[in-house]
matplotlib code that plots the C-alpha trace (Angstrom):
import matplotlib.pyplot as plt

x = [280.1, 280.7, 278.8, 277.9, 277.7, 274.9, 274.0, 273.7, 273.9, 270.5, 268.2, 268.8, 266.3, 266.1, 265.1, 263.6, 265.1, 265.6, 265.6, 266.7, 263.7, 266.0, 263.3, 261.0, 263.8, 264.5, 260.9, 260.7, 263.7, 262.0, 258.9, 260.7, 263.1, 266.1, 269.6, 272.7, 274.7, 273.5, 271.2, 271.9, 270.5, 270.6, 270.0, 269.2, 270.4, 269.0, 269.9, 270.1, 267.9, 264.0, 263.7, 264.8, 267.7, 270.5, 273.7, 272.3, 270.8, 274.5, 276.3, 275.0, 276.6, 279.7, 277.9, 278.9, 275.6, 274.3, 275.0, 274.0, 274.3, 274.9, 271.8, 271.8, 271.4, 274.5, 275.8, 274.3, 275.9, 279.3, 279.3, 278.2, 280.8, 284.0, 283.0, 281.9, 280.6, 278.3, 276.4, 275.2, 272.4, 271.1, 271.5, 270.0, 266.6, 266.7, 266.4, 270.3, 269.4, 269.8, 273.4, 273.4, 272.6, 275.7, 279.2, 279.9, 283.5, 281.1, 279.1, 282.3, 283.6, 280.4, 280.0, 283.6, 283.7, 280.0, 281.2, 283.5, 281.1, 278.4, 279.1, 277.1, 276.1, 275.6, 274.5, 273.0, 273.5, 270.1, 271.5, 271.5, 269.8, 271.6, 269.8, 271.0, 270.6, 271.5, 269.5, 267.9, 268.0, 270.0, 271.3, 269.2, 271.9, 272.8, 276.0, 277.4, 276.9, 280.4, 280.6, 277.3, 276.4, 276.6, 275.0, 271.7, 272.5, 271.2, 269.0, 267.8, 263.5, 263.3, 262.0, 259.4, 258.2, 257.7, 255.9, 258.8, 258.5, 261.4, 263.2, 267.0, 268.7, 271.8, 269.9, 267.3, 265.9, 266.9, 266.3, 265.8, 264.4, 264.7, 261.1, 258.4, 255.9, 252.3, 253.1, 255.9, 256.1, 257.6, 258.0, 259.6, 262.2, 262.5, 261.4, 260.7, 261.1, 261.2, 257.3, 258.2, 258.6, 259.4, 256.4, 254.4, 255.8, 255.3, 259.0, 259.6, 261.3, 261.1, 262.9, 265.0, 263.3, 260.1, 261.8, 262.5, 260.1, 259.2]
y = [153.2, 154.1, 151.6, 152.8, 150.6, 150.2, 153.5, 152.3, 155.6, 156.9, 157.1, 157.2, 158.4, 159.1, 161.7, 162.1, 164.8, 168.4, 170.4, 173.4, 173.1, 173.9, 175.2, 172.1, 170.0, 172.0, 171.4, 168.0, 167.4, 169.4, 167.4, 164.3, 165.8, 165.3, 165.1, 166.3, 164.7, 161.2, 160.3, 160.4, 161.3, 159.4, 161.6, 160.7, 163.2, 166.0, 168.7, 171.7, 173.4, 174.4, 175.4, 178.5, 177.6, 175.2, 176.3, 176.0, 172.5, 171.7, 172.8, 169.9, 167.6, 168.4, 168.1, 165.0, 163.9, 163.5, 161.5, 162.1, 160.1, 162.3, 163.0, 163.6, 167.9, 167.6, 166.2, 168.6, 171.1, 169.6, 169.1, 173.2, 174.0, 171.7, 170.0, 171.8, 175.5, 174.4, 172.2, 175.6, 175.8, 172.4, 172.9, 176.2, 174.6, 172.0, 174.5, 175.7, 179.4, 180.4, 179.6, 183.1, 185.2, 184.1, 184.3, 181.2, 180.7, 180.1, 178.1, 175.6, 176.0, 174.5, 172.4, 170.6, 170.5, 168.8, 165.8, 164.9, 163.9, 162.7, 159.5, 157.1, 154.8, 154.4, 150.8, 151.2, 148.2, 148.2, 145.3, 142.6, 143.3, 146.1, 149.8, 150.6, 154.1, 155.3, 158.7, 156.7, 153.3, 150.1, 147.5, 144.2, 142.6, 144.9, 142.9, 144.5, 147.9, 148.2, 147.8, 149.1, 151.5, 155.0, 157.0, 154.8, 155.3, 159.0, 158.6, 155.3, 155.3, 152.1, 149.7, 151.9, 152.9, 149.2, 148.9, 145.9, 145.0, 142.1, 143.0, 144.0, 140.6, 141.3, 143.8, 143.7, 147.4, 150.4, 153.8, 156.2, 159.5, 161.3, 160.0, 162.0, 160.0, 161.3, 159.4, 157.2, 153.9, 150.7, 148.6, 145.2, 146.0, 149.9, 152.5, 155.2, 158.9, 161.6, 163.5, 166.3, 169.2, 171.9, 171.4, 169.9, 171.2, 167.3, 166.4, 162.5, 162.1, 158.2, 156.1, 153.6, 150.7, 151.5, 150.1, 147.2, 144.1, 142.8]
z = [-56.4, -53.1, -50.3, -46.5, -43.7, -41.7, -39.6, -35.8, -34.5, -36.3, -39.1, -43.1, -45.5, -49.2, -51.0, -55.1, -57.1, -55.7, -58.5, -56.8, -53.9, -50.9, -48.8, -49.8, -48.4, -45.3, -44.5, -45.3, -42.8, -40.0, -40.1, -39.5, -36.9, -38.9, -36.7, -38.8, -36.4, -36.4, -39.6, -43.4, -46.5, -49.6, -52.5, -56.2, -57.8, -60.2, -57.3, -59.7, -62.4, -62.5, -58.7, -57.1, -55.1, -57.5, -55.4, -52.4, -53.1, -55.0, -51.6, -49.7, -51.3, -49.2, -46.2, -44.0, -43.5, -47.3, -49.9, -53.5, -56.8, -59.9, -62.5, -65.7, -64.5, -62.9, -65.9, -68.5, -65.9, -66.4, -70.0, -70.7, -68.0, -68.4, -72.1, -74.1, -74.1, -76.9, -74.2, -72.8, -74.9, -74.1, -70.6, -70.7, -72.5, -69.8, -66.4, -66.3, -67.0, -63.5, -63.9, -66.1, -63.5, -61.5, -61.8, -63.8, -62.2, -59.0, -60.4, -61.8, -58.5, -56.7, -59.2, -59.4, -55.6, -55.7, -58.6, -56.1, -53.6, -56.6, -57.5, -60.1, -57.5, -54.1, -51.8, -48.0, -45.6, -43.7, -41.1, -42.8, -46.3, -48.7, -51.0, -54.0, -55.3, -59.2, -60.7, -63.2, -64.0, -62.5, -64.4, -64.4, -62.1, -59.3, -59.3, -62.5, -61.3, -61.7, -65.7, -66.9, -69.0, -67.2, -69.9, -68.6, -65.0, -65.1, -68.6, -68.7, -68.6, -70.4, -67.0, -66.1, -69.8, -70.2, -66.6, -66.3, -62.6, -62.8, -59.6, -59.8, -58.3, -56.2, -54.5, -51.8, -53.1, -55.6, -55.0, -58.2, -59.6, -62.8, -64.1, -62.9, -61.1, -59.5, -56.4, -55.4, -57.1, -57.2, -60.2, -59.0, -56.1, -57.8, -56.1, -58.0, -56.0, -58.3, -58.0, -59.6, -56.2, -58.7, -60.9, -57.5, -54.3, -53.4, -51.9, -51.8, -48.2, -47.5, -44.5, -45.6, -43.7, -45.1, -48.5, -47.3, -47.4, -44.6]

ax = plt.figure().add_subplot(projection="3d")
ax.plot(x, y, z, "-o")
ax.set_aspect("equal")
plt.show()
């Protein structure tokens, strides 16, 4: 997990999952006068497959000013690529096709370069109360974020199958995706980003303090 301090110098925001929708992004960013230089964005993951522009959406996570979590794309990505070559099927079924019509050593390249900057977990210090942000579902105890199972960081849909809205304790808030929801929703202290812009061209863009209780 990596953790962030507290950003005095501007504004953080979240974002659901990209799915290759570069453009969708670059708008969402423009309507809210985005400043590379000064705010962040906190991604959750899913940045490739379905939408038209994977690489481009996979090269930001090198940028300084955004922060992703890997999803389980990424991760279907890395097992076809670095695994497994039999994963390349599954992948393919799953939105990785475009990855055919490029060179594939590009595509490893991005891709390697991206995991290193795609960790499983991030946390957000909003002063003096603290985001967390996995792809798919936290851990009851935010405090064992550390130790829990990782295949249900990016796969997990059991909390919001069940409608379970027991907030995650050690955590003032969590920030996820990977579920498609109509609009965004919050079961507990989860909030739930991911409303589908490939399938909707409906981008989840969200302040961070509007998160927050209070």
């Amino acid at each position: 997990m990596i953790r962030h301090a507290t950003n005095h110098r501007g504004r953080d925001f979240f974002v659901g999952d990209l799915h290759g929708e570069y453009d969708l992004l670059m708008a969402q960013l423009s309507r809210v006068a985005f400043d590379q230089r000064v705010d962040r964005l906190f991604s959750v993951g899913d940045l490739i497959d379905r939408g038209p522009a994977s690489l481009s959406c996979l090269r930001l996570s090198c940028q300084p000013w955004f922060h992703g979590v890997r999803g389980n794309h990424e991760m279907l990505a890395h097992d076809a690529l670095f695994v497994d070559g039999a994963g390349m099927a599954l992948w393919r079924i799953n939105g990785g096709a475009w990855a055919l019509d490029k060179s594939l050593d590009e595509v490893r390249r991005v891709l390697e370069a991206a995991l290193q900057h795609l960790p499983y977990a991030r946390e957000v210090r909003v002063g003096e109360r603290r985001i967390g942000m996995v792809h798919a579902e936290p851990p009851a105890d935010w405090s064992g974020i550390e130790e829990c199972d990782r295949h249900a960081l990016v796969w997990g849909r059991e909390r919001i199958r069940r409608g379970d809205t027991t907030p995650v304790t050690g955590i003032d808030a969590v920030v996820v995706g990977h579920t498609i929801v109509e609009a965004p929703r919050v079961l507990g202290n989860v909030h739930y980003l991911d409303t589908g812009a490939f399938l909707t061209g409906r981008l989840t863009l969200v302040e961070a303090r509007e998160l927050l209780p209070g």
